[in-house]
C-alpha positions as CSV (number, residue, x, y, z in Angstrom):
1,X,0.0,0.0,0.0
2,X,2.9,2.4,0.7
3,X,4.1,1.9,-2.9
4,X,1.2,2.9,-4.1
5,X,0.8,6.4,-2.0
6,X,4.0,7.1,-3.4
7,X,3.2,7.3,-6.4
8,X,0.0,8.6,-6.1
9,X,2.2,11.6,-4.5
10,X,4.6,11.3,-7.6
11,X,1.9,11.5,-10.0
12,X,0.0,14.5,-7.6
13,X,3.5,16.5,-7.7
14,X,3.8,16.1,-11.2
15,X,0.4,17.3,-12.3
16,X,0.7,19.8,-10.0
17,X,4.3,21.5,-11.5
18,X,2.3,20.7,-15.0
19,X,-0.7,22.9,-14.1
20,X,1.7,25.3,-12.5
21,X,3.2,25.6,-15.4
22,X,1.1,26.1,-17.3
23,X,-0.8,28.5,-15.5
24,X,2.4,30.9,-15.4
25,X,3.0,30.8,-19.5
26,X,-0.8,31.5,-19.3
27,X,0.2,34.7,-17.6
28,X,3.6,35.5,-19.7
29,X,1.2,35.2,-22.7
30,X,-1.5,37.2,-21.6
31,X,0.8,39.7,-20.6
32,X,3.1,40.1,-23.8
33,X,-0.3,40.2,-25.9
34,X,-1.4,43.2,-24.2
35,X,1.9,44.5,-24.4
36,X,1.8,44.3,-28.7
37,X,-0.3,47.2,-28.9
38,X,2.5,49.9,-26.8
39,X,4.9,47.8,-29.0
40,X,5.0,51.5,-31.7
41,X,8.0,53.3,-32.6
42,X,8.1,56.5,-30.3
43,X,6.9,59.3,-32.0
44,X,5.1,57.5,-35.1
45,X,1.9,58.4,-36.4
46,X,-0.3,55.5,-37.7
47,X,-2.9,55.9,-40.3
48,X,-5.7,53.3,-40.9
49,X,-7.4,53.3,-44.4
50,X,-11.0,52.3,-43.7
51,X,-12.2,52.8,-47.6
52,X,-10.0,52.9,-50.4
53,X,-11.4,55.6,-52.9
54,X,-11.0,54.3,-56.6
55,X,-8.7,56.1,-58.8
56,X,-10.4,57.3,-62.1
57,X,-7.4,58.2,-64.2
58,X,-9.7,59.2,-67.1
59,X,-12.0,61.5,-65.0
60,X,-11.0,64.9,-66.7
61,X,-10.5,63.4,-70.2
62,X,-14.1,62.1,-70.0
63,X,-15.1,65.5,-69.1
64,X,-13.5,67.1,-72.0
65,X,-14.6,64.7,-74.6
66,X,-18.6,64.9,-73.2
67,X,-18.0,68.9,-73.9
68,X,-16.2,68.8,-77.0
69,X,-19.0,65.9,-78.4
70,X,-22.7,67.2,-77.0
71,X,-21.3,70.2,-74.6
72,X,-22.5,67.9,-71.6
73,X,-25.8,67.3,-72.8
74,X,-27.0,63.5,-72.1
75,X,-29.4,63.8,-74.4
76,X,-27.8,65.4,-77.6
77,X,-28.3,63.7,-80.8
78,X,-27.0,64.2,-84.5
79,X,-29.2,63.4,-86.7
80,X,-26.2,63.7,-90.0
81,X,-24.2,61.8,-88.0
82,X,-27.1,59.5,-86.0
83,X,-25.1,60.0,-83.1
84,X,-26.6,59.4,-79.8
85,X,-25.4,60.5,-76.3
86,X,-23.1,62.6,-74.3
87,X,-20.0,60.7,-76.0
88,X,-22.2,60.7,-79.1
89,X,-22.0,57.1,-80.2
90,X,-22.8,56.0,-83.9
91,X,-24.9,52.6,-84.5
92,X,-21.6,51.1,-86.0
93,X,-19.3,51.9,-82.9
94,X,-22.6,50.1,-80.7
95,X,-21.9,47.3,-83.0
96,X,-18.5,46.7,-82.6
97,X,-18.9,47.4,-78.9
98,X,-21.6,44.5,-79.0
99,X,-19.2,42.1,-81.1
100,X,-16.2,42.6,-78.9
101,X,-17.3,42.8,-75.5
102,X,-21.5,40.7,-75.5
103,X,-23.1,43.3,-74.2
104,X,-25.6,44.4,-76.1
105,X,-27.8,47.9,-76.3
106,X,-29.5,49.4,-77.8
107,X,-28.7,52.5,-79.8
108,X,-31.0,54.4,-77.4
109,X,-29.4,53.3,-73.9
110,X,-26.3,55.5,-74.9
111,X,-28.4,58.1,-73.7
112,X,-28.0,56.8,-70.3
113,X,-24.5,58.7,-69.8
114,X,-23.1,55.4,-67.2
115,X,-23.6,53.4,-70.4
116,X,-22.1,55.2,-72.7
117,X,-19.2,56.2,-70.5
118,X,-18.9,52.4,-70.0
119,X,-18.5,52.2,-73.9
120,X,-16.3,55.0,-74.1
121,X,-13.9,53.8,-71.4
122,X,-13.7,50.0,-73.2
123,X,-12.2,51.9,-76.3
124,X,-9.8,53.8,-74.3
125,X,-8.0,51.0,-72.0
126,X,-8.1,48.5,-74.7
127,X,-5.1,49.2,-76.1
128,X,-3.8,49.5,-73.0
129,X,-2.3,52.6,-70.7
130,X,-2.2,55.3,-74.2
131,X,-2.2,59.0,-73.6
132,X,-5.1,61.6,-73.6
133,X,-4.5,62.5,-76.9
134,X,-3.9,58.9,-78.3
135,X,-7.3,58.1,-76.6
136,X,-9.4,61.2,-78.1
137,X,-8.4,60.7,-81.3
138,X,-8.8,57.2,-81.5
139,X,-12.5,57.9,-79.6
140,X,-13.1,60.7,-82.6
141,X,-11.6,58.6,-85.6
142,X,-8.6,58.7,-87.9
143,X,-6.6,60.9,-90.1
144,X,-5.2,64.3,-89.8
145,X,-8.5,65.3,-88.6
146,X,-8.4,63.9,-85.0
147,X,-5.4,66.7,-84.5
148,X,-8.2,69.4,-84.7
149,X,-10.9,67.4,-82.4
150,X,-8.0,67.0,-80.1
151,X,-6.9,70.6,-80.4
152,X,-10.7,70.8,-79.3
153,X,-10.5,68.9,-76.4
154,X,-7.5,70.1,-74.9
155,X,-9.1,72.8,-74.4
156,X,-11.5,71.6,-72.0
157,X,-8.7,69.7,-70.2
């Protein structure tokens, strides 16, 4: 019977030194995760970015084109030209827009000026990152022409 109580007490004093132990890292840890948060360089100013605002790179581009085509009007049309829209979209440009992309409208929803700013910024990021004037006169055609409708846009820029 004596063996046994002895190692009833060996097994005690071991679960004991286990728990104590473990009950002290317990501490140490609690005690260096509250510490993380004082763990800043002295002097250093955090920032937190909730929201990340989206950069429009073509903002004032779009702005100048939408003045230079219908002076801002959403609802501009040309009937020589049966061009429809504040970027003042032909059928044939709708078309292409259709067979390249699937999305299909109708020659009336580029009145709607998020469509046809959605049409207007496919052709200008196709061909990857191009310059403003690269991208107005590709939006307004070819030829030596597009120098004066960019000469025209610049000056909205």
């Amino acid at each position: 019977m004596e063996g046994s109580g002895k190692e009833l007490n060996k097994k005690s004093g071991y679960a004991r030194r286990i728990v104590k132990w473990g009950f002290r890292n317990c501490i140490l840890i609690v005690c260096f995760l509250s510490f993380q948060f004082k763990a800043a360089a002295p002097g250093a100013s955090v920032a937190f970015i909730f929201k990340s605002e989206p950069v429009e790179a073509y903002t004032r581009l779009i702005n100048a084109v939408v003045m230079v085509e219908s002076s801002g009007d959403t609802l501009a049309f040309n009937l020589i030209e049966e061009a429809y829209g504040a970027f003042q979209i032909r059928p044939i440009r709708l078309l292409d827009y259709y067979q390249r992309t699937g999305r299909k409208y109708k020659i009336e929803d580029c009145y709607n000026y998020k469509i046809s700013k959605e049409i207007f910024l496919y052709y200008a990021i196709r061909n990857g990152n191009l310059d403003y004037q690269t991208i107005a006169r590709n939006w307004n055609g070819s030829g030596k022409m597009t120098l004066d409708y960019w000469k025209k846009v610049l000056a909205h820029l």
